[in-house]
N, CA and C of each residue as an Amber inpcrd file, in Angstrom:
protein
   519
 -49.5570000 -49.4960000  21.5720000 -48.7640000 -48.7230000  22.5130000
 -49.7270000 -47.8840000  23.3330000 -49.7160000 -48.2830000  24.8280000
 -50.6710000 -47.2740000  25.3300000 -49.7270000 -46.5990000  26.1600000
 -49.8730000 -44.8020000  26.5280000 -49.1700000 -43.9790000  27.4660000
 -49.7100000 -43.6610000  28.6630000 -48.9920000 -43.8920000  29.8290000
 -49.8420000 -43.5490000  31.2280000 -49.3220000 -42.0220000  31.5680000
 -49.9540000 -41.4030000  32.4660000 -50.0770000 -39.8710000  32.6260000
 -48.4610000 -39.3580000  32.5640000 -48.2010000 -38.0290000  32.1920000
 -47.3140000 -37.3390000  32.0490000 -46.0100000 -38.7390000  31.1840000
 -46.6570000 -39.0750000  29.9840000 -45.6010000 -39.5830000  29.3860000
 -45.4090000 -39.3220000  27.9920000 -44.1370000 -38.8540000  27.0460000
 -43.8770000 -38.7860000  26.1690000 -42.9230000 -39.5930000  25.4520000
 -42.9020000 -39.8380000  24.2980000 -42.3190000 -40.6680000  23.5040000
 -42.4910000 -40.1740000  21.9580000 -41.5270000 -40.6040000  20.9940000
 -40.8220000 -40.7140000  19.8820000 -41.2100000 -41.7610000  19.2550000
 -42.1300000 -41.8190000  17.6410000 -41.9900000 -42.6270000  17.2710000
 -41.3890000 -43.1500000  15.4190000 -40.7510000 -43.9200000  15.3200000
 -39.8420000 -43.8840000  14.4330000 -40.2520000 -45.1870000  13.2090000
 -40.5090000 -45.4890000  12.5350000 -40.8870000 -46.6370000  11.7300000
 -40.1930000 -46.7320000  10.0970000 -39.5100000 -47.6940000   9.9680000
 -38.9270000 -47.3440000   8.4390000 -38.4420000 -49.0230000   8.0030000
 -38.4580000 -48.7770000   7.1100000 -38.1000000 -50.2200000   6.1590000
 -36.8460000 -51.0720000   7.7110000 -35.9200000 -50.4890000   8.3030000
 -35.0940000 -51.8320000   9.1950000 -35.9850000 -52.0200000  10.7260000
 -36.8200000 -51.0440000  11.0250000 -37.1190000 -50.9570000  12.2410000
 -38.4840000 -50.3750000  12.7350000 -39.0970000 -50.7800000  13.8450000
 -39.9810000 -49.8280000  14.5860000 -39.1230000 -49.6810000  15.8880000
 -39.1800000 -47.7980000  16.1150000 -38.7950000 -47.4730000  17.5530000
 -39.6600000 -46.7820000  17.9920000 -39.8470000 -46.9370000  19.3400000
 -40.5740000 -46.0350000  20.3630000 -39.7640000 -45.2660000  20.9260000
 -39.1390000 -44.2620000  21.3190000 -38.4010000 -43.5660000  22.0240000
 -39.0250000 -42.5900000  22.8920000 -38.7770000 -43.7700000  24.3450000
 -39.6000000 -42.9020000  25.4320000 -38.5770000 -41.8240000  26.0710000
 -39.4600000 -40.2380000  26.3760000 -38.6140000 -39.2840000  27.1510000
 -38.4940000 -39.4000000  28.3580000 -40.0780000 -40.0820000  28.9540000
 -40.2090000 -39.7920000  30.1230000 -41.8820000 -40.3340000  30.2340000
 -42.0990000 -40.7080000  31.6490000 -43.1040000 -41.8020000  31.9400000
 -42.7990000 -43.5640000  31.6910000 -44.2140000 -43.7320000  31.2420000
 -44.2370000 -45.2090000  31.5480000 -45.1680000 -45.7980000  29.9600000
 -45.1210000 -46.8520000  29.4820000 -45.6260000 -47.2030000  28.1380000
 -46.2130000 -48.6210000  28.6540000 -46.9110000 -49.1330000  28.3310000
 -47.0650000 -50.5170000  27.8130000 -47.4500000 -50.4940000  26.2870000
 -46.4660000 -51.9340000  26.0440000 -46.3190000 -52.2230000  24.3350000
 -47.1360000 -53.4730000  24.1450000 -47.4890000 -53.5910000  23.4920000
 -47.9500000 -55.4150000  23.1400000 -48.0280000 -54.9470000  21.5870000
 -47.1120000 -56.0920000  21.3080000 -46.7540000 -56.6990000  19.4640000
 -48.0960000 -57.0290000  18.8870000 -48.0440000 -56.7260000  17.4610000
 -49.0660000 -58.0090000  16.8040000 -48.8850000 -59.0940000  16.4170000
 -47.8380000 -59.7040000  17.1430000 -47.5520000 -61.1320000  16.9890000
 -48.2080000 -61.6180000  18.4240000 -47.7640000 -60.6460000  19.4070000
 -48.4690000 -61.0010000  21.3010000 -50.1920000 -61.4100000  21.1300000
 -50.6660000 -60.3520000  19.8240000 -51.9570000 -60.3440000  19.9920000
 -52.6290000 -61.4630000  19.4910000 -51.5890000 -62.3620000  18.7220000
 -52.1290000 -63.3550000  17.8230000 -52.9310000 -63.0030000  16.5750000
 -52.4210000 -61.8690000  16.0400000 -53.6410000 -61.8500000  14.8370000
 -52.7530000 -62.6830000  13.8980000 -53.5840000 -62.8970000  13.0160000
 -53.2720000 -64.0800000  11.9570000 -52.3600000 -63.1390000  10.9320000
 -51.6840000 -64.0600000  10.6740000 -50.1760000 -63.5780000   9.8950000
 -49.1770000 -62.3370000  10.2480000 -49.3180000 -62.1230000  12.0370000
 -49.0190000 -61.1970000  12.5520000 -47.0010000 -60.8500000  11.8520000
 -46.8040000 -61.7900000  12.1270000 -45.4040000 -62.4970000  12.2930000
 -44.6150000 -61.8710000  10.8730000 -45.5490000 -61.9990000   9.3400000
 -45.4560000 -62.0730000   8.0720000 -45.7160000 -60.6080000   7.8330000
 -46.9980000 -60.2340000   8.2210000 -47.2430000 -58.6720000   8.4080000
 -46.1140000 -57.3600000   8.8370000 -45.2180000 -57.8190000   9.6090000
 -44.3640000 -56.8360000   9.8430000 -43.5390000 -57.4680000  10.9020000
 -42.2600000 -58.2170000  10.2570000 -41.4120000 -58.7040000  10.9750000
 -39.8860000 -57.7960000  11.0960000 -40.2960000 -56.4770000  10.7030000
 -38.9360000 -55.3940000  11.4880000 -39.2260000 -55.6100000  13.1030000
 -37.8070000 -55.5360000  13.2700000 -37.7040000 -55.2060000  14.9770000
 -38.4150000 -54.1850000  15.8170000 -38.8410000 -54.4000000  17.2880000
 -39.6220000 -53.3900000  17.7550000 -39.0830000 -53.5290000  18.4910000
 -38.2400000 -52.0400000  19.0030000 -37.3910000 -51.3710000  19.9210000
 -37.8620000 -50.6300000  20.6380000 -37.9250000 -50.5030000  22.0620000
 -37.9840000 -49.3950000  23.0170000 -36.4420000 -48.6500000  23.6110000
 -36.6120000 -46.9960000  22.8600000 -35.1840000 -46.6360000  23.6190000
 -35.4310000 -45.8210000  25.0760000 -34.5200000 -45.4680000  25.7760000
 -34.9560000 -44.6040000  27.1110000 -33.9430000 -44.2240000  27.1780000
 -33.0690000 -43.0060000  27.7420000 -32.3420000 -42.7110000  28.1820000
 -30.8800000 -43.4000000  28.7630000 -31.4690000 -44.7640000  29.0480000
 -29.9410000 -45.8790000  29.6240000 -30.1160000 -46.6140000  28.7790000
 -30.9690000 -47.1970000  27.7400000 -30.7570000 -48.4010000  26.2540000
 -31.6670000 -48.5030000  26.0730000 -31.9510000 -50.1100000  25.6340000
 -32.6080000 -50.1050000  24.8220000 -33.1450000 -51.7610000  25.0530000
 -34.5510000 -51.5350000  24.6500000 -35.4100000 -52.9790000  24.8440000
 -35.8440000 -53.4200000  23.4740000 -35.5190000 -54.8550000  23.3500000
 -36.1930000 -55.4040000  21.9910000 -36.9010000 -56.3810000  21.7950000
 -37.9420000 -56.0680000  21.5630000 -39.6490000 -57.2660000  21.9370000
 -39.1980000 -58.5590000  21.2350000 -39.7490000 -59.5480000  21.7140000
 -39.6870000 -60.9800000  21.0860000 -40.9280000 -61.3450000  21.1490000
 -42.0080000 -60.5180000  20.6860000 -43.5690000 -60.7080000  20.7600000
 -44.0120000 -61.1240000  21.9060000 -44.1190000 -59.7470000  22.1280000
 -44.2110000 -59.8810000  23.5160000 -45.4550000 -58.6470000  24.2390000
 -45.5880000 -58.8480000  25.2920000 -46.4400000 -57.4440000  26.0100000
 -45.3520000 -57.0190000  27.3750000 -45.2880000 -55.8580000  27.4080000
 -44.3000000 -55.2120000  28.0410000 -44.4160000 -53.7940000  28.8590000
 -44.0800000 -53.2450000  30.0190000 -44.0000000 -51.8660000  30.2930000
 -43.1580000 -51.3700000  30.8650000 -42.2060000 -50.0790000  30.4510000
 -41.0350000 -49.5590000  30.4640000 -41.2650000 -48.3330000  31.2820000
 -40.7520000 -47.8730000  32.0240000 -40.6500000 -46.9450000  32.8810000
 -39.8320000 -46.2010000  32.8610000 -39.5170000 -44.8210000  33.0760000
 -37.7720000 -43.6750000  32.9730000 -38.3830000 -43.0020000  34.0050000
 -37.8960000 -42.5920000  35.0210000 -38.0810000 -41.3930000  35.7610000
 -36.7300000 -40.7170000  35.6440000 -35.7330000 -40.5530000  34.5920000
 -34.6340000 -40.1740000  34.8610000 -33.6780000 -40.3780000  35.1700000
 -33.6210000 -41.1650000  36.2300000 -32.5460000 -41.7680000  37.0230000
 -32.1100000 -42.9760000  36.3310000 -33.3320000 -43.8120000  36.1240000
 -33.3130000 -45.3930000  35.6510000 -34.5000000 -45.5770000  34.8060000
 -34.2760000 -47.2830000  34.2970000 -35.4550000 -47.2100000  33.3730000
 -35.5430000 -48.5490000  33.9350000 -37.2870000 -49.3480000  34.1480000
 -37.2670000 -50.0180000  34.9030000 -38.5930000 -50.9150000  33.6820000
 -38.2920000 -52.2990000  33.1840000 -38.6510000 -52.7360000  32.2050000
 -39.4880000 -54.2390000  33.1090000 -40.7800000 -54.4960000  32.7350000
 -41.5140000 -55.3980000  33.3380000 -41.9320000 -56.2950000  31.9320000
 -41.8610000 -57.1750000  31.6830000 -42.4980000 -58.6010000  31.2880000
 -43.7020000 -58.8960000  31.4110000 -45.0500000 -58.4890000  30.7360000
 -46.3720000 -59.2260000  31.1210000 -46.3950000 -61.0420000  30.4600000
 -45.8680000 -60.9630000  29.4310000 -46.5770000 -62.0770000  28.5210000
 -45.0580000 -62.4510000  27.8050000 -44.4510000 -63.6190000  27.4200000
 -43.4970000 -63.6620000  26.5680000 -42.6410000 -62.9120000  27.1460000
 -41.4360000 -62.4300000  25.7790000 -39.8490000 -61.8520000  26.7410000
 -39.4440000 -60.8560000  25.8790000 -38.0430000 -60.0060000  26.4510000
 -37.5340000 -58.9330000  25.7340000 -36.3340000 -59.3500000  26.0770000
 -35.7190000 -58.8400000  25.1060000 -33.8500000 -58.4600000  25.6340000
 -33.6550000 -56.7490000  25.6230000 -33.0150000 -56.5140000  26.7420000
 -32.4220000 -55.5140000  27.5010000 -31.1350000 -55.1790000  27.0780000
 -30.5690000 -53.6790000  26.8880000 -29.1980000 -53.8880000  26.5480000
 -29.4350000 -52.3370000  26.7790000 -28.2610000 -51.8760000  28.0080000
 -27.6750000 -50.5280000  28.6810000 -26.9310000 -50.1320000  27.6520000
 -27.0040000 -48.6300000  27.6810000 -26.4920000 -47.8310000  26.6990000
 -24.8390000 -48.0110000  26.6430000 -23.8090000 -47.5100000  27.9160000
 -22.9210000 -47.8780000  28.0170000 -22.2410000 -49.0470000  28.0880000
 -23.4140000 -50.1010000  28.5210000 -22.8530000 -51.8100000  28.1680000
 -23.3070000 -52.3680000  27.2820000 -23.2070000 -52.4980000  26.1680000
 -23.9040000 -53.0230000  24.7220000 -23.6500000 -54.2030000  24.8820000
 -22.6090000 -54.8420000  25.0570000 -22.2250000 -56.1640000  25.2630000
 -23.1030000 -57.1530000  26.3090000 -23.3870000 -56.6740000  26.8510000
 -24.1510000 -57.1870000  28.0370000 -25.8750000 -56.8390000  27.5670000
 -26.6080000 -58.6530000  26.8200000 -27.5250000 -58.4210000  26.8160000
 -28.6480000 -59.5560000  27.9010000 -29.4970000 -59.0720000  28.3300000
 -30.2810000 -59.4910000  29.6520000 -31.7430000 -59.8130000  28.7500000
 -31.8620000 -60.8740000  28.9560000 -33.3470000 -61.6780000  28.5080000
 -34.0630000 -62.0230000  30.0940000 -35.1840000 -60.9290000  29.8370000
 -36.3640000 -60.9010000  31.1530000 -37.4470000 -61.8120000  30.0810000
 -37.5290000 -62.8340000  30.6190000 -39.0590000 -63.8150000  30.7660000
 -40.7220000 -62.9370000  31.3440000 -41.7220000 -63.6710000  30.7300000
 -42.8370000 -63.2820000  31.4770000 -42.5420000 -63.3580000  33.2320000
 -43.4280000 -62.1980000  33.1520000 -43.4620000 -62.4540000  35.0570000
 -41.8370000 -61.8820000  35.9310000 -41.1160000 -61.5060000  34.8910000
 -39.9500000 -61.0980000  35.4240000 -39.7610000 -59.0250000  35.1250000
 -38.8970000 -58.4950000  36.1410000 -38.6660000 -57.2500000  35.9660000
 -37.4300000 -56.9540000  36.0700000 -36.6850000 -55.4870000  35.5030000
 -35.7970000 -55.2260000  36.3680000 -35.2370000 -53.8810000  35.8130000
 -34.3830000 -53.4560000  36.7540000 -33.6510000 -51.7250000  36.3560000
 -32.9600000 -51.3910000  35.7060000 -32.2270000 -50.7060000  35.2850000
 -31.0440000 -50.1750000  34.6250000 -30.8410000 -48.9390000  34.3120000
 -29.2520000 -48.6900000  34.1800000 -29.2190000 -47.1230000  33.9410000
 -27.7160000 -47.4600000  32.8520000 -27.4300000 -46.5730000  32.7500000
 -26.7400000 -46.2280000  31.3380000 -25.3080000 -47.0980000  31.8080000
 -25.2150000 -47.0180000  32.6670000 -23.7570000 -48.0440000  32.6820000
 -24.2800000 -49.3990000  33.9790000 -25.0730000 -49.8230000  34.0940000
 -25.5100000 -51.2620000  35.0650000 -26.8920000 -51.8800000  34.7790000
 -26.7330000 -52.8410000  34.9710000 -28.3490000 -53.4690000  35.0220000
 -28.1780000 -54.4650000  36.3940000 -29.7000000 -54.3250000  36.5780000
 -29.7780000 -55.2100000  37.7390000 -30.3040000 -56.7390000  37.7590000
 -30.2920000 -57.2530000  38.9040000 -30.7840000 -58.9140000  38.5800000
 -32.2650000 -58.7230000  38.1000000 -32.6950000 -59.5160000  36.8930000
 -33.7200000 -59.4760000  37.3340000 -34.6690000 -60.3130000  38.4810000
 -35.6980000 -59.8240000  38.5230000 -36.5110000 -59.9580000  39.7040000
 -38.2060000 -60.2070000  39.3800000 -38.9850000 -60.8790000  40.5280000
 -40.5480000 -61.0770000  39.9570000 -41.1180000 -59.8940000  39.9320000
 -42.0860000 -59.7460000  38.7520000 -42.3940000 -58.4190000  38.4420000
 -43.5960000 -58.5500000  39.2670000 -44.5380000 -57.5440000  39.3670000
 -45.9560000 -57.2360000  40.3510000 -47.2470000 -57.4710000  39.1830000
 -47.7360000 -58.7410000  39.3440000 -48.8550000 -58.9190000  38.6270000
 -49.8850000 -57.3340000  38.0980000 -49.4610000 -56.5060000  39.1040000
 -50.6680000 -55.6280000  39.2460000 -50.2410000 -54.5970000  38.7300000
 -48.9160000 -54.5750000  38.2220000 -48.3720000 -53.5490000  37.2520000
 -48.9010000 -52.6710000  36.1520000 -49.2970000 -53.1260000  35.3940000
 -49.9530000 -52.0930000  34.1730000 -51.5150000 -52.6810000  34.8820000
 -51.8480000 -52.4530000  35.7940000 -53.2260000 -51.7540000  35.9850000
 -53.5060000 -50.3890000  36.0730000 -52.8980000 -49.4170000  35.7350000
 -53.0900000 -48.5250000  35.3120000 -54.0110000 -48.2840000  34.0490000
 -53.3230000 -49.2460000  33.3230000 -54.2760000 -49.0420000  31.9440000
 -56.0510000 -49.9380000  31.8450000 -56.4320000 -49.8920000  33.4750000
 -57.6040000 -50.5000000  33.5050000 -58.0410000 -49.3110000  34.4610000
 -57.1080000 -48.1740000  35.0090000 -57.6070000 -47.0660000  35.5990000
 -57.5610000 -47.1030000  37.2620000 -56.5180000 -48.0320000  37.8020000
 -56.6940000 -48.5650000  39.0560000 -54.7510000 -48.5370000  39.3320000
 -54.7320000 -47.9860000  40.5880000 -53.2070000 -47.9310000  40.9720000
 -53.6350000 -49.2860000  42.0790000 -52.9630000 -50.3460000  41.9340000
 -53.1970000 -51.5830000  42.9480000 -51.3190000 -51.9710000  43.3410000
 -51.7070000 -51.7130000  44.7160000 -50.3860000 -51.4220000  45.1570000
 -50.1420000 -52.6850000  46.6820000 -49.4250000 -52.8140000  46.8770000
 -49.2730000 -54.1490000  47.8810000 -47.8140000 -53.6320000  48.8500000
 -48.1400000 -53.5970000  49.8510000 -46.9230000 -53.0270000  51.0010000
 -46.0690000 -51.8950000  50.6260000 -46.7660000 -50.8480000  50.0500000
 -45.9840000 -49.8270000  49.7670000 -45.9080000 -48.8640000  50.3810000
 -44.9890000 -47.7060000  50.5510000 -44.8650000 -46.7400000  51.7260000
 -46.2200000 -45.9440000  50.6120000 -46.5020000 -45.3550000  51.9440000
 -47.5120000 -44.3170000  51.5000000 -47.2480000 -42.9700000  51.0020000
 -45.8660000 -42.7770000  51.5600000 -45.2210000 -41.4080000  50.4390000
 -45.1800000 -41.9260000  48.8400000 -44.4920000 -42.8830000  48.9190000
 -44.9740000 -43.5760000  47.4410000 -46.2550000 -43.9510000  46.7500000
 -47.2170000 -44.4260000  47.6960000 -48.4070000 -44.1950000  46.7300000
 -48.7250000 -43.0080000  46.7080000 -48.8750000 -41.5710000  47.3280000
 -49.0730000 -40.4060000  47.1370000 -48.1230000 -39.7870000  46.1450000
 -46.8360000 -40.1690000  45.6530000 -46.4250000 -39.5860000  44.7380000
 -46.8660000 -40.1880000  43.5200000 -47.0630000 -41.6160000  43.5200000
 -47.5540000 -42.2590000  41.9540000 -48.9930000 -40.9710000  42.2390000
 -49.9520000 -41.1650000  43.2040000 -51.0940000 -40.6440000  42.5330000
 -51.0260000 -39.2780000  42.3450000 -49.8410000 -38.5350000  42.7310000
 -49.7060000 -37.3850000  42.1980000 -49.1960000 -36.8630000  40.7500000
 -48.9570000 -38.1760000  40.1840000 -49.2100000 -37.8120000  38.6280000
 -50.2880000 -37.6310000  38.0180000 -51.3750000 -38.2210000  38.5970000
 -52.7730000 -38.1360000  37.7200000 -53.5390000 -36.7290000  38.0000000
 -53.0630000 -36.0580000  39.2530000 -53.7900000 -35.4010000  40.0570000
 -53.1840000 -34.1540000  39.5150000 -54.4330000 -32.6660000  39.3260000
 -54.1450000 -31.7730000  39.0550000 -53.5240000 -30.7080000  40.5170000
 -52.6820000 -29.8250000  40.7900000 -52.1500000 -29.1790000  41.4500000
 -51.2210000 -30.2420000  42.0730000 -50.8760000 -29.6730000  43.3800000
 -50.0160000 -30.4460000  44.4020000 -50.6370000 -31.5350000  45.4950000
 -49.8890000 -32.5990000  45.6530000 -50.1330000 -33.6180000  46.2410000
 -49.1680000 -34.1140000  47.0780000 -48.7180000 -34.2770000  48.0320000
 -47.9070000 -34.4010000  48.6090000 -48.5200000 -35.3000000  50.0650000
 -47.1890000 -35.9310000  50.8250000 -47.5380000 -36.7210000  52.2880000
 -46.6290000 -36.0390000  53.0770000 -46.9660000 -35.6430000  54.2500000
 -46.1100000 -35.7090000  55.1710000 -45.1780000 -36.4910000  56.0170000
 -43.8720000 -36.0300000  55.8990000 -42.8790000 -37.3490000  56.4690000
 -43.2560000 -37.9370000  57.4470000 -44.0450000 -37.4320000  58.0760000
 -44.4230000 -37.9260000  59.3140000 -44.8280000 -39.8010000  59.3370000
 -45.7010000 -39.2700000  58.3000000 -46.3250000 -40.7960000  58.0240000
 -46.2810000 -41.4690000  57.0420000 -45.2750000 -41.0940000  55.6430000
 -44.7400000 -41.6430000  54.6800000 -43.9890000 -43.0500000  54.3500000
 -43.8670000 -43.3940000  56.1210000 -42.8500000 -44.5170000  56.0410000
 -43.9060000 -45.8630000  56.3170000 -45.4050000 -45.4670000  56.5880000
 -46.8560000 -46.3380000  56.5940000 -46.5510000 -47.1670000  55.7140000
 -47.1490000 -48.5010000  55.9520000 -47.2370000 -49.3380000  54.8050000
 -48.7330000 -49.1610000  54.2830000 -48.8420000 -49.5080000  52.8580000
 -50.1100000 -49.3180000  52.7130000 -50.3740000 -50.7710000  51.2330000
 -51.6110000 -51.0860000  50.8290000 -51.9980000 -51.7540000  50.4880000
 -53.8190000 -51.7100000  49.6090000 -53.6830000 -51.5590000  48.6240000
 -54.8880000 -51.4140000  48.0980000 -55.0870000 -51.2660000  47.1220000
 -56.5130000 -51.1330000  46.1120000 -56.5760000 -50.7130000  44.8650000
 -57.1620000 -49.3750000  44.5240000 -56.5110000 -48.4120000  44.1850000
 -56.9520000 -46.8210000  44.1110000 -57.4630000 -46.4370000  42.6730000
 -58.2480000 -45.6720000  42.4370000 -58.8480000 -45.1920000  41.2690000
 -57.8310000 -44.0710000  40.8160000 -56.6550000 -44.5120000  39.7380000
 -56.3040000 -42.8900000  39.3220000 -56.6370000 -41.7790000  38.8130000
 -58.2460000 -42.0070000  38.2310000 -58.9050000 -40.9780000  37.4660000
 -59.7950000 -39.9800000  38.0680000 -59.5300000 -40.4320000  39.7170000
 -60.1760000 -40.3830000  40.6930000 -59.2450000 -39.7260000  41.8380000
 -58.8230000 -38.8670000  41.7280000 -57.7190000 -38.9940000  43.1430000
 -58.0060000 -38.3500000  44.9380000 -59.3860000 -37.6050000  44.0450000
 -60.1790000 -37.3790000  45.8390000 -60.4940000 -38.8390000  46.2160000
 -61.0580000 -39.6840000  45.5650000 -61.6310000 -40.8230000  45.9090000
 -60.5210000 -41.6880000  46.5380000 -59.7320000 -41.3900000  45.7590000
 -58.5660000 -42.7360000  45.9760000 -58.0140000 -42.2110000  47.6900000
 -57.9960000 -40.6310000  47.7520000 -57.3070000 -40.2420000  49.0240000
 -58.1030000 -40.6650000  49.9650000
């Protein structure tokens, strides 16, 4: 389980289950069955759950990264698959494939959709971003960044395109 900046989580482990229970931020998970170690499968075959605020994700050995900003929780597919299931719709469960993404909040889920190869590059220290408004890359890199960071509307609606250093955020500006 690795955590990207300003993220917290819950973690829970007992004879029926492993849970992660994220508050807030972003996680990537990868199983030890994803990793292939030998007798991963035999080693610890309880369920591995991610909860968030709108439900709940359940690995099928898999590598994965979950997102909450509050509003929604937004679940990406690197490798292998998960099933998805909204807090208020239990009934309704959604199997995202590798290479697939998608949203949800406590009563909807959305189609899923192709996820962004370049997604958990974060955890290689690099925000790599492809046609995005530039108020949006200035707010992702204003998580890493100490004080205030902000764009002016003026020019927020820019498209922008590139690979930024988050550990770095004079550099990246």
């Amino acid at each position: 389980l690795k955590l990207n900046t300003r993220t917290s989580v819950d973690v829970s482990i007992d004879a029926a289950h492993r849970l992660v229970t994220s508050r807030e931020g972003e996680i990537l998970a990868e199983t030890a069955r994803h990793r292939g170690l030998p007798g991963a499968v035999r080693i610890d075959s309880r369920p591995f759950l991610v909860a968030t605020p709108h439900g709940r994700i359940l690995a099928l050995g898999t590598r994965f990264t979950v997102r909450s900003d509050g509003a929604r929780t937004v679940v990406s597919v690197l490798e292998d698959a998960v099933e998805v299931r909204a807090s208020h719709v239990p009934g309704n469960v959604v199997r995202l494939e590798a290479g697939q993404q998608m949203a949800f909040t406590g009563d909807s889920v959305d189609a899923p959709q192709p996820a962004d190869p370049a997604l958990a590059d974060w955890e290689h220290g690099s925000l790599v971003v492809n046609d995005w408004r530039l108020g949006d890359v200035v707010a992702e890199l204003a998580r890493y960044h100490r004080g205030r960071l902000a764009c002016d509307p003026a020019v927020a609606d820019i498209r922008v395109s590139g690979a930024f250093p988050v550990m770095d955020t004079g550099k990246a500006l």
